[in-house]
C-alpha positions in Angstrom: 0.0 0.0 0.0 1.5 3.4 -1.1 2.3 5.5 2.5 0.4 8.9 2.8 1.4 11.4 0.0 2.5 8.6 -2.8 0.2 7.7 -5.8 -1.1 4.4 -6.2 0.1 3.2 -10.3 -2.3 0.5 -10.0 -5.6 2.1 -8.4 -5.3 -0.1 -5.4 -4.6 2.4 -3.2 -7.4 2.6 -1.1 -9.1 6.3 -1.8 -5.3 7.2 -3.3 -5.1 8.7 -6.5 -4.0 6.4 -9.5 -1.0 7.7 -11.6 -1.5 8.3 -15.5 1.6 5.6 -16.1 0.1 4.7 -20.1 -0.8 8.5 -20.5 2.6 9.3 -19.0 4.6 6.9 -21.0 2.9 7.9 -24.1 3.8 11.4 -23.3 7.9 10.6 -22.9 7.7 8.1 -25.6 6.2 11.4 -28.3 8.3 14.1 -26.2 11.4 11.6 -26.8 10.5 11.5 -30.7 10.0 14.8 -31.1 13.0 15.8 -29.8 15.2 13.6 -31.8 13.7 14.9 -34.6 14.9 18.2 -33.5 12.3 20.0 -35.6 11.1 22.9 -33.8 11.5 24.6 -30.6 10.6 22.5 -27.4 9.2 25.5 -25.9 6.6 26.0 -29.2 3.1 25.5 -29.2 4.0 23.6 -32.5 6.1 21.2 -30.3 3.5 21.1 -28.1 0.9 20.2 -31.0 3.1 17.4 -32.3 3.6 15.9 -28.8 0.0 15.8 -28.3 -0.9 14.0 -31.3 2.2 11.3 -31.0 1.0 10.7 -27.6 -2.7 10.2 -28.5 -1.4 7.8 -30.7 0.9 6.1 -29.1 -1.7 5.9 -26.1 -4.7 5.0 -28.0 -2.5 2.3 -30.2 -1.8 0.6 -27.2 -5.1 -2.1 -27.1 -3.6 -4.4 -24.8 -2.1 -2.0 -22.2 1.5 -3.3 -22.7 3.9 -0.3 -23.4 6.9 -1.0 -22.6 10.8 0.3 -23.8 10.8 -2.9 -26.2 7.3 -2.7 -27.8 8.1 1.0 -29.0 10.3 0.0 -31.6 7.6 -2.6 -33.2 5.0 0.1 -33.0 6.8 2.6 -35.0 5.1 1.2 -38.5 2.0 1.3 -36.5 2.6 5.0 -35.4 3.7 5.6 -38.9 0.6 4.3 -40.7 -2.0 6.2 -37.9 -0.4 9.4 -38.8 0.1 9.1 -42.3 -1.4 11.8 -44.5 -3.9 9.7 -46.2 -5.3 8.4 -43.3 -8.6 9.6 -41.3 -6.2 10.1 -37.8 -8.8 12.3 -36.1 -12.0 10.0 -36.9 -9.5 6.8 -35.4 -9.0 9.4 -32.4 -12.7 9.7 -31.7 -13.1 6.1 -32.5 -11.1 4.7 -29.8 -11.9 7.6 -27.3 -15.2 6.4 -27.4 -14.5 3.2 -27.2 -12.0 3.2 -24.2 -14.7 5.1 -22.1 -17.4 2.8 -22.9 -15.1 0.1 -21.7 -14.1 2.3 -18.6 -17.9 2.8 -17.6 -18.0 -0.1 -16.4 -15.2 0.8 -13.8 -15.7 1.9 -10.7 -12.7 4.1 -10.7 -12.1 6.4 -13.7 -8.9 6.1 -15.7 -6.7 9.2 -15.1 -5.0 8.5 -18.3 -8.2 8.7 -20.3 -9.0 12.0 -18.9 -5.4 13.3 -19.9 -6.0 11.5 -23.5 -9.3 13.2 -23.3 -8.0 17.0 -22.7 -5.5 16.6 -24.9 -7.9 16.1 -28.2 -10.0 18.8 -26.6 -7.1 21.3 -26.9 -6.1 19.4 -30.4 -9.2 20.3 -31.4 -9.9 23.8 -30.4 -6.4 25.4 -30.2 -6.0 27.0 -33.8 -2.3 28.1 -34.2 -1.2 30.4 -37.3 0.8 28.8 -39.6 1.3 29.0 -43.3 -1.1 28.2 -46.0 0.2 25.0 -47.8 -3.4 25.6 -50.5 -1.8 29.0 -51.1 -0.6 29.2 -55.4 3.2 29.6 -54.6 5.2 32.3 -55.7 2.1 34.8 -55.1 3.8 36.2 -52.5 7.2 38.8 -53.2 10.1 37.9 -51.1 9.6 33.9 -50.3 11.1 34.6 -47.1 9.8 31.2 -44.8 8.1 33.5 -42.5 6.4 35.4 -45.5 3.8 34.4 -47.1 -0.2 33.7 -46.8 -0.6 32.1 -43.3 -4.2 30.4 -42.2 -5.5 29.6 -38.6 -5.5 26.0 -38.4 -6.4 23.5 -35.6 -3.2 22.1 -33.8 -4.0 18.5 -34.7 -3.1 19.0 -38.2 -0.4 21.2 -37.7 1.1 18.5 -34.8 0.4 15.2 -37.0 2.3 15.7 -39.6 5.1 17.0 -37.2 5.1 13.7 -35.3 4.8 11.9 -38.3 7.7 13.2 -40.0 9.6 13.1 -36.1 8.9 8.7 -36.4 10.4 9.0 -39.5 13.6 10.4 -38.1 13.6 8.2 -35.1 
């Protein structure tokens, strides 16, 4: 039994809270990716953006509740097909989200890492960030500078997807 002021990791711990370990392992696992890619600033909401969405996938991937240091590297075709461009990521997002809280209905004691998975779409969702317009015709713009150019308010989760995408790759 965890002593006053530790968290239970296995929600045994009589009225303790339970730590997020999936949600948290999900989280170092896309934060590690990320940063090996070395794509963008740590501290940028774009960062931020792309960790969310590796994590959500890496999370929501994980069926049978086994990460582990030696499953990550036979789920990297996995990640890589989730995030690919052609695929409908955010419908497989609100797919399993509703699937893994129909499950945990049934609980007694709510899953913290579901409710982390959970405000993590929601910001995915509704966070737009200002980035530029990949639609726009190119060369319509005079200078071509990268930070010149038509630029569109778009929801993180497609700005962060293809950011972890392309981070797996890397890896």
């Amino acid at each position: 039994m965890p002593h006053r002021g530790q968290e239970s990791t296995d929600g045994t711990g009589d009225g303790e809270p339970t730590v997020p370990m999936a949600w948290l392992y999900a989280e170092y696992i896309a934060d590690e990716l990320l940063r090996s890619g070395d794509l963008m600033p740590t501290t940028s909401f774009e960062f931020r953006a792309g960790r969310e969405a590796l994590a959500l996938t890496v999370f929501l991937s994980d069926a049978d509740g086994e990460l582990s240091g030696i499953r990550v590297i036979t789920q990297l075709e996995t990640w890589l097909s989730l995030t690919a461009y052609d695929q409908p990521w955010q419908e497989w997002v609100g797919r399993r989200l509703a699937d893994l809280t129909a499950d945990a209905a049934g609980r007694a004691a709510a899953d913290p890492g579901l409710e982390l998975a959970r405000s993590a779409w929601r910001w995915l969702r509704e966070t737009e960030l200002l980035a530029p317009d990949l639609n726009a015709v190119p060369g319509g713009v005079a200078g071509g500078g990268e930070d010149e150019g038509p630029k569109v308010w778009t929801p993180a989760w497609q700005l962060g997807l293809p950011l972890g995408h392309l981070a797996i790759h890397l890896f």
